[in-house]
SEPA-103124 format. One record per atom (N, C-alpha, C, O): residue in three letters; x, y, z. Coordinates in steps of 0.2 Angstrom, whole numbers. Layout:
<nodes>
> aa; px; py; pz
> ALA; X; Y; Z
...
</nodes>
This chain:
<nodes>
> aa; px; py; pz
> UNK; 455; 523; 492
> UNK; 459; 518; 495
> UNK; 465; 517; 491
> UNK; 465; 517; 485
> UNK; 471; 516; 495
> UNK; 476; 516; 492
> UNK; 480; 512; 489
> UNK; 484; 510; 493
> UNK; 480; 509; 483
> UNK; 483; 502; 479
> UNK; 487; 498; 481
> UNK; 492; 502; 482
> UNK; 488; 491; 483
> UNK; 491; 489; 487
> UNK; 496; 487; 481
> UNK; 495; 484; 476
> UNK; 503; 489; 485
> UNK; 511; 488; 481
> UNK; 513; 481; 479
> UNK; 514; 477; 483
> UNK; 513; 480; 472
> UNK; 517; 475; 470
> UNK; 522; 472; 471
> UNK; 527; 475; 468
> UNK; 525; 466; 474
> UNK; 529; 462; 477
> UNK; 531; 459; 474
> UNK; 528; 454; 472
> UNK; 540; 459; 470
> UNK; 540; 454; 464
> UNK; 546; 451; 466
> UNK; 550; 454; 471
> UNK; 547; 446; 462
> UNK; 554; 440; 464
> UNK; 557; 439; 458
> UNK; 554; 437; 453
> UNK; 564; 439; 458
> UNK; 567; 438; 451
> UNK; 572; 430; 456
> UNK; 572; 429; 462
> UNK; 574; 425; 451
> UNK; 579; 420; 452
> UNK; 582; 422; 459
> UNK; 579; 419; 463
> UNK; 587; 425; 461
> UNK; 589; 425; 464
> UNK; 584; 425; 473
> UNK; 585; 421; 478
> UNK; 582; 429; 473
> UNK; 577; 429; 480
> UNK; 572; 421; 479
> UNK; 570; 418; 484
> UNK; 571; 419; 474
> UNK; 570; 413; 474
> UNK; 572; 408; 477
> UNK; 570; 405; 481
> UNK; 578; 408; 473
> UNK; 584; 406; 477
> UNK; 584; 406; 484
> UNK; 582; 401; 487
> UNK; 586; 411; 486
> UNK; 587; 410; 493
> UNK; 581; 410; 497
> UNK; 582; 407; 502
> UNK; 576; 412; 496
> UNK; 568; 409; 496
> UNK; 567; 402; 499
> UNK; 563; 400; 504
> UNK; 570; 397; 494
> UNK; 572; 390; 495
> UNK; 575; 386; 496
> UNK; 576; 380; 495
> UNK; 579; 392; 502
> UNK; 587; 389; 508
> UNK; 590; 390; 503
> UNK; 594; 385; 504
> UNK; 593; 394; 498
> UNK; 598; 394; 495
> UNK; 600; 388; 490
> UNK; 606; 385; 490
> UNK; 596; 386; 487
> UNK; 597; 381; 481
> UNK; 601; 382; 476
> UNK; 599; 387; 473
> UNK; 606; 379; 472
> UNK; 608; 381; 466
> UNK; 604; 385; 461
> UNK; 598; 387; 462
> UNK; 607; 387; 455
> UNK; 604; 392; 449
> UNK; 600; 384; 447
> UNK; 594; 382; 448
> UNK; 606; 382; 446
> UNK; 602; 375; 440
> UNK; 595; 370; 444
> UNK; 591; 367; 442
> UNK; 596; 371; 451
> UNK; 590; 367; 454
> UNK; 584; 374; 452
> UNK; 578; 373; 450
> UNK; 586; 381; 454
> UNK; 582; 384; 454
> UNK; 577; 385; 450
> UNK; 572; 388; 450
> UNK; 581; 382; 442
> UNK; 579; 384; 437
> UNK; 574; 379; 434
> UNK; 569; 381; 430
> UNK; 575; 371; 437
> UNK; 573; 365; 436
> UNK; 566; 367; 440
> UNK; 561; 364; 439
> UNK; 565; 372; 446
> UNK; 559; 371; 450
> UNK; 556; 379; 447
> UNK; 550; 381; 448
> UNK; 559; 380; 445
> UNK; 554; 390; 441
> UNK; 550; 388; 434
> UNK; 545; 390; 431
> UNK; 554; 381; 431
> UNK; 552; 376; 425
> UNK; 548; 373; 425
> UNK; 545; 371; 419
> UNK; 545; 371; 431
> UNK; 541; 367; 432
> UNK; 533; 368; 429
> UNK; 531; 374; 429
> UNK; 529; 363; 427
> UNK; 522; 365; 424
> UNK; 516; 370; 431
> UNK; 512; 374; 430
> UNK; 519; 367; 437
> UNK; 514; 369; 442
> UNK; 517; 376; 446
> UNK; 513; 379; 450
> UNK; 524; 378; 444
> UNK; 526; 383; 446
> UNK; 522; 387; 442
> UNK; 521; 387; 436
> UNK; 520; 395; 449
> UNK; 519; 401; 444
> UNK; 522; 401; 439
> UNK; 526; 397; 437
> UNK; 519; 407; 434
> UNK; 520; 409; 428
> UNK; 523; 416; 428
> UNK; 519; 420; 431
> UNK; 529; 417; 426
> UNK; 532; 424; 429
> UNK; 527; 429; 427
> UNK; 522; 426; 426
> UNK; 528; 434; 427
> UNK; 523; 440; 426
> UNK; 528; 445; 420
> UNK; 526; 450; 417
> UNK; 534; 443; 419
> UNK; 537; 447; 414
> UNK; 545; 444; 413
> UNK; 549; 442; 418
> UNK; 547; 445; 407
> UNK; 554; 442; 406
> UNK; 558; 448; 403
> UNK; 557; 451; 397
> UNK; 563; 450; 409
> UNK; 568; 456; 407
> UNK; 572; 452; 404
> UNK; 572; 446; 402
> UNK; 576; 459; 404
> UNK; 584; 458; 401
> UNK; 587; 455; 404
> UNK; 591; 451; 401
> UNK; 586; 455; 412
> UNK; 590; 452; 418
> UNK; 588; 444; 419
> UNK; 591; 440; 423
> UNK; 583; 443; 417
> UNK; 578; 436; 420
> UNK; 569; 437; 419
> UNK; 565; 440; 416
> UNK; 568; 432; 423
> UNK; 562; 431; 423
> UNK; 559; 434; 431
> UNK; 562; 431; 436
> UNK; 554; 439; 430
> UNK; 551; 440; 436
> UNK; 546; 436; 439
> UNK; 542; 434; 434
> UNK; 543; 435; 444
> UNK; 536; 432; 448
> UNK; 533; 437; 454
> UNK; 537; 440; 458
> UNK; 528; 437; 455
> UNK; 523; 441; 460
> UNK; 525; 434; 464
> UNK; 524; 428; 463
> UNK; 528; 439; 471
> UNK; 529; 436; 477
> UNK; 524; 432; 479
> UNK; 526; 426; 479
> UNK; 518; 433; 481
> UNK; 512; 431; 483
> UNK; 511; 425; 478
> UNK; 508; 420; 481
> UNK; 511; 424; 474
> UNK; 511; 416; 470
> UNK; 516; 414; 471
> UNK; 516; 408; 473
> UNK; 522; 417; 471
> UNK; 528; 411; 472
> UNK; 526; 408; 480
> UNK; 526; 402; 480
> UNK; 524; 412; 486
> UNK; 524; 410; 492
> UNK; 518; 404; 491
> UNK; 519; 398; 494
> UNK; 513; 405; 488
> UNK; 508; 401; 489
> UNK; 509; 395; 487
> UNK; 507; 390; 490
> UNK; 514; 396; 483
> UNK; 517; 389; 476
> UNK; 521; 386; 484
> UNK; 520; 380; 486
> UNK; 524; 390; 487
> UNK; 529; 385; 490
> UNK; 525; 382; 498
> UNK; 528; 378; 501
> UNK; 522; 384; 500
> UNK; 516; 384; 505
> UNK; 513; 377; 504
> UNK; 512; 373; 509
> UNK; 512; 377; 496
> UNK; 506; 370; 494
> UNK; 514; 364; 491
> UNK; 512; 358; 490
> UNK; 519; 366; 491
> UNK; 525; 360; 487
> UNK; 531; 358; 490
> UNK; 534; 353; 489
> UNK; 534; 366; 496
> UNK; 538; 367; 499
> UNK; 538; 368; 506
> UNK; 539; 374; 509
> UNK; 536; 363; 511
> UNK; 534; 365; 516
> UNK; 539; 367; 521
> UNK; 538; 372; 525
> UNK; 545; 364; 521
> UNK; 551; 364; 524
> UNK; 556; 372; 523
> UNK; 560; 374; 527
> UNK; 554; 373; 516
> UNK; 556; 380; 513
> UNK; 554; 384; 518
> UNK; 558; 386; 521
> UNK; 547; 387; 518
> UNK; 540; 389; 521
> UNK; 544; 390; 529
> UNK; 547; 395; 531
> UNK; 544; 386; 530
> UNK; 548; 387; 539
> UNK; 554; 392; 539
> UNK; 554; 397; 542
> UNK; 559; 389; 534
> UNK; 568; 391; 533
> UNK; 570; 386; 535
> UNK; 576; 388; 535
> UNK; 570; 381; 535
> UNK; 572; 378; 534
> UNK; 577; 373; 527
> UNK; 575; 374; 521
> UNK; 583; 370; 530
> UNK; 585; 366; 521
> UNK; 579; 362; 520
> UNK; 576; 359; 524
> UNK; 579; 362; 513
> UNK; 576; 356; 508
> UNK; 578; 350; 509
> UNK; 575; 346; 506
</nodes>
């Protein structure tokens, strides 16, 4: 069976993830205690496994979830 591919998300796809939000708001919501926990911190930023960010915003961001603005 063959391994299913890793899906990851750095700030910016966040970002636009969440209608296009500021850095600074996006940063205020990646900080959060109930936000995933990245899976690795580059040089460029902090990475997240798509499928926790989507869950995170399923259960916090419902208006996101659609495409809708915040």
């Amino acid at each position: 069976m063959p391994a299913k591919p890793i899906s990851l998300m750095g700030a910016h796809e966040i970002r636009v993830r969440l209608g296009g939000v500021s850095r600074q708001r996006a940063y205020q919501i990646t900080t959060r205690a109930d936000f995933p926990k990245p899976v690795a911190d580059l040089a460029q930023g902090k990475i997240w496994l798509t499928e926790d960010v989507e869950t995170w915003m399923k259960a916090h961001r419902p208006a996101a979830d659609d495409g809708d603005e915040m």
